[in-house]
C-alpha positions in Angstrom: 0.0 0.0 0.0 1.3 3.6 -0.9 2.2 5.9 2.0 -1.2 7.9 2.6 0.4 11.7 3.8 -3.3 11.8 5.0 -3.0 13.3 8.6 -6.2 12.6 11.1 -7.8 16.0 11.1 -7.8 15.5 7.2 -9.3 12.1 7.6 -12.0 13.2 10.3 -13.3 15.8 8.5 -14.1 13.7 5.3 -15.4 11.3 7.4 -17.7 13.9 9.0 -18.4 15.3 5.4 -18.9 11.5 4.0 -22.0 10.5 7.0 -23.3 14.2 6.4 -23.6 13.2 2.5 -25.3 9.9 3.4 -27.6 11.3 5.7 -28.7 13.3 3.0 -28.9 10.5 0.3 -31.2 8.8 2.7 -34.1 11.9 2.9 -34.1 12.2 -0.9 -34.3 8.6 -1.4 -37.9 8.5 0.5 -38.6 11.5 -2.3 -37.7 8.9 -5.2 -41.3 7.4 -5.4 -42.9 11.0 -6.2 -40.2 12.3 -8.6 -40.0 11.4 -12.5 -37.4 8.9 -13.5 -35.3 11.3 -15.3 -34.9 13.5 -12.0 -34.3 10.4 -9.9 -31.7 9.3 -11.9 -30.1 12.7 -12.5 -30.2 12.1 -8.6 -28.7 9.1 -8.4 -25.5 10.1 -10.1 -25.0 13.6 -9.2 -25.0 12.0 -5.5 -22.3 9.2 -6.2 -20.3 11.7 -7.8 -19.9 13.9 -4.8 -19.6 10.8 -2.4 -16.4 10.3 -4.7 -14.8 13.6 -4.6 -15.4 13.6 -0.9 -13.2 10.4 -0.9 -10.9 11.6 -3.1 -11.5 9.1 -6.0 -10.5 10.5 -9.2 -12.9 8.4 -12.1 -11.3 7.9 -15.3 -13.7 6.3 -17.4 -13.6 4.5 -20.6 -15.6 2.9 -23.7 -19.1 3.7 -24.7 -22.2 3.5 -22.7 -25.5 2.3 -23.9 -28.2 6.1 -24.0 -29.7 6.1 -20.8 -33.6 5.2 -20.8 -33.7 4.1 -24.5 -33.2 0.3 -23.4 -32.7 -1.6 -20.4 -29.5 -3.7 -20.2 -27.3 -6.0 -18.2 -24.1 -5.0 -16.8 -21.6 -7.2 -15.6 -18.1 -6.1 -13.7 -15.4 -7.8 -11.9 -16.1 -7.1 -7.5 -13.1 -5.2 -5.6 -14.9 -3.3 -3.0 -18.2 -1.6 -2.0 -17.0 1.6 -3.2 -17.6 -0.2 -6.9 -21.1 0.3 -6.3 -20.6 4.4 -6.3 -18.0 4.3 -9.2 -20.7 2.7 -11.6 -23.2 4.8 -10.2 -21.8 8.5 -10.8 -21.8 7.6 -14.5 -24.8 5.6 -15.3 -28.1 5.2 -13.4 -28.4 1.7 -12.6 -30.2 -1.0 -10.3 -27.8 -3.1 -8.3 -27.4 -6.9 -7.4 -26.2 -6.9 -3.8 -25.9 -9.6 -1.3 -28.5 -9.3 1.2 -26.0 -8.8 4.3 -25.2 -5.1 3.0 -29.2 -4.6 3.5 -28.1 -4.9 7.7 -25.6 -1.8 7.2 -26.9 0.9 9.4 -28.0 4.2 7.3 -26.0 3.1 3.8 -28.5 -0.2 4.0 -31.6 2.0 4.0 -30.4 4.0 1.4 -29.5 1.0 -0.5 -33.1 -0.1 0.1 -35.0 2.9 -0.9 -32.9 3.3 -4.2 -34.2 -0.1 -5.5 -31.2 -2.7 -4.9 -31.6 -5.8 -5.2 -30.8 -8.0 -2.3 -29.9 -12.2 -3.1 -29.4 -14.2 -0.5 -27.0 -16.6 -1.9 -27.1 -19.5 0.6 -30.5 -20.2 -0.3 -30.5 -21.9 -4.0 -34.0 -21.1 -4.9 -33.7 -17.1 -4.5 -32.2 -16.8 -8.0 -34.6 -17.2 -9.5 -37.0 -14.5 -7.3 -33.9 -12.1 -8.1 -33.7 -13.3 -12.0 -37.5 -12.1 -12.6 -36.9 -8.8 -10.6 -34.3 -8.3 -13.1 -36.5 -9.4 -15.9 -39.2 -6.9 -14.7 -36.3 -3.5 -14.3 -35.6 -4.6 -17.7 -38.5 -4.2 -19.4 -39.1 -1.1 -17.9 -35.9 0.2 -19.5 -34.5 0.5 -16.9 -30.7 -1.2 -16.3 -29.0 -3.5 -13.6 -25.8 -4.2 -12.5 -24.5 -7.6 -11.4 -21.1 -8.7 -10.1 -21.2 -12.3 -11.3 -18.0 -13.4 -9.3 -20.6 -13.3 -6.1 -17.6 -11.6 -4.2 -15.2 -9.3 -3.7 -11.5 -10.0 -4.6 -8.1 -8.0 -4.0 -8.0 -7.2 -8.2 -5.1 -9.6 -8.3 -7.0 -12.4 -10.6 -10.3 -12.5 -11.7 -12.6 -15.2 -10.0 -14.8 -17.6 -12.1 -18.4 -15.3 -13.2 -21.2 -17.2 -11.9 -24.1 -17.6 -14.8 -27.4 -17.6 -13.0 -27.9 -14.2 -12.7 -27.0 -13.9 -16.2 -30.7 -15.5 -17.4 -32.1 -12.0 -17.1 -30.4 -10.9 -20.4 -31.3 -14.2 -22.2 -34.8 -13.7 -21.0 -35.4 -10.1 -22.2 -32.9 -10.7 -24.8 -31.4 -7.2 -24.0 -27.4 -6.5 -24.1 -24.9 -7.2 -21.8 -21.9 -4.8 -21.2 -18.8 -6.3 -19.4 -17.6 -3.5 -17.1 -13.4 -3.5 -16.1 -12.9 -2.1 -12.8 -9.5 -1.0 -11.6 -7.7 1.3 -9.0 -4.7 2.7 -8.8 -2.5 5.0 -7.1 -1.2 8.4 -8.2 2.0 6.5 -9.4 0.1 4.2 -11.5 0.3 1.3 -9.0 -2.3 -1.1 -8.1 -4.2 0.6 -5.1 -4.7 -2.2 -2.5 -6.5 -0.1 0.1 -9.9 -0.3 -1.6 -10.3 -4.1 -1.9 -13.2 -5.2 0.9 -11.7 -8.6 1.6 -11.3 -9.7 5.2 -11.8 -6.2 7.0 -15.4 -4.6 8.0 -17.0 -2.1 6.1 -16.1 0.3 9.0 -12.3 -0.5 8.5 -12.3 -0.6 4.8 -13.9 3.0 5.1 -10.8 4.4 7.4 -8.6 2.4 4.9 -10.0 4.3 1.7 -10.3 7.9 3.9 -6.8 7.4 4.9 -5.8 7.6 0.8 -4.6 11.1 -0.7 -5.7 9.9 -3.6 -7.4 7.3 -5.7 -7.2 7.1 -9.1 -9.9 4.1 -10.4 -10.5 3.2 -14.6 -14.3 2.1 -15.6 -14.1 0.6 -18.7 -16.8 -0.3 -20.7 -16.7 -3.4 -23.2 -18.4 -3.6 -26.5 -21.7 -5.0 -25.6 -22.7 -8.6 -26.0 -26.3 -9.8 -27.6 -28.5 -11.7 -25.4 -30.7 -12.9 -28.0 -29.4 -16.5 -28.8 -27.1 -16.8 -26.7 -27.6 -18.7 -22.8 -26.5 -18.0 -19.7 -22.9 -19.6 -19.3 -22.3 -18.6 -22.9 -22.6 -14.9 -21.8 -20.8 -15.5 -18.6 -17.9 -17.0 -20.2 -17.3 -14.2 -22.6 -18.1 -11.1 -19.9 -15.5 -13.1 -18.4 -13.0 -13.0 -21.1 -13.8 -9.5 -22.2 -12.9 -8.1 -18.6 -9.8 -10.2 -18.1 -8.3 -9.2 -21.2 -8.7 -5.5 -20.9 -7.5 -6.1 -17.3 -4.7 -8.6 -18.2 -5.8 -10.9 -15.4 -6.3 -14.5 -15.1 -9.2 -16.4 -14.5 -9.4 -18.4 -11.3 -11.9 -21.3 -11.7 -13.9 -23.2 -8.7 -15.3 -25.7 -11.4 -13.9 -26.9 -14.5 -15.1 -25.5 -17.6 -17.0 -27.5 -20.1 -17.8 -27.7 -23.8 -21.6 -26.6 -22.6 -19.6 -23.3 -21.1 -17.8 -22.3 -24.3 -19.2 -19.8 -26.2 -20.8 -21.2 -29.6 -18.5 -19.6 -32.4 -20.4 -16.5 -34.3 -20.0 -15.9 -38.1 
């Protein structure tokens, strides 16, 4: 990890700053209901942007983005840390797939709540398929959802085998599916390996990240992938590649792959 240079009174007041911010995302998110959908998600973004300048993330993004409201589609990114969730948000308006413990987290979990996240319980099998026909339903509305198909965070060091079952969504509504690279650094160009949420709480990941000068962090955006005709470990497997590539990781597999898995070759 890069020497911070961050002194406390520094780091207290964004954290003062950061909790004032949230408290206020919290009272316009019980306003989202009465407010059109092109105010709420005008919203959305202007509020994830200012919860990363308080933090001091510097968002260099990349690739093109799908027009907002003309179609709802599936996004798919590799999982380093909570703050992900904010990075997407401050530059497209988007549902998100989150595992149902982050629904417990005092104030951020309300928020989370009232903004229309998703929350999976992944230990119990059959709640796929409740969350796949949520996602089926945003969709149609044109409206767009992110989903972090590893089903955990990692330290950005390898990529971790993309799950597919969340992935039925876009073969259902036969929408597009945009693999999303995610990657931070330092102002050196470094890996930054504050941000990753992997054995810490979200309280000491958040003095971790407030303890930074700086963090510089890439979202890149992949040329989309067709739904239509494809099926759901065809789309994870090349979301997969797409976002290793551009991140020149490798893929670390919990089962091995099989010819079902491959993706059928395209003329």
């Amino acid at each position: 990890m890069a020497a911070t240079g961050v002194n406390r009174l520094t780091r207290s007041i964004r954290f003062i700053r950061l909790i004032l911010h949230i408290a206020s995302g919290l009272l316009q998110s019980f306003a989202l209901p009465y407010i059109s959908t092109a105010r709420q998600n005008r919203m959305a973004c202007n509020w994830a942007q200012k919860f990363l300048r308080i933090l001091k993330v510097k968002l260099c993004p990349g690739g093109v983005l799908p027009v907002c409201g003309r179609q709802g589609v599936v996004f798919v990114a590799n999982h380093i840390s909570w703050l992900d969730i904010m990075v997407i948000l401050a530059v497209y308006p988007v549902h998100f797939v989150a595992k149902a413990e982050i629904g417990t987290w005092p104030i951020l979990g309300q928020l989370c709540r009232n903004a229309g996240t998703l929350f999976i319980e992944r230990e119990k099998r059959g709640d796929t398929l409740r969350i796949n026909q949520q996602i089926s339903s945003i969709l149609k509305d044109g409206r767009s959802v992110v989903i972090f198909p590893e089903g955990t965070t990692g330290d950005g060091d390898v990529l971790q085998h993309f799950h597919a079952s969340l992935l039925q969504s876009a073969v259902t509504a036969e929408t597009l599916l945009y693999p999303v690279a995610i990657r931070y650094r330092n102002r050196d160009g470094s890996r930054n390996s504050s941000v990753a949420y992997v054995s810490v709480t979200i309280l000491q990941s958040l003095m971790q990240i407030l303890a930074e000068p700086e963090i510089q962090v890439e979202l890149i955006f992949r040329e989309p992938i067709p739904g239509a005709g494809r099926n759901r470990r065809e789309l994870a497997r090349l979301a997969e590649k797409a976002i290793a590539q551009t991140l020149s990781l490798n893929v670390v597999r919990t089962v091995p792959e099989t010819l079902s898995d491959l993706p059928a070759e395209r003329m």
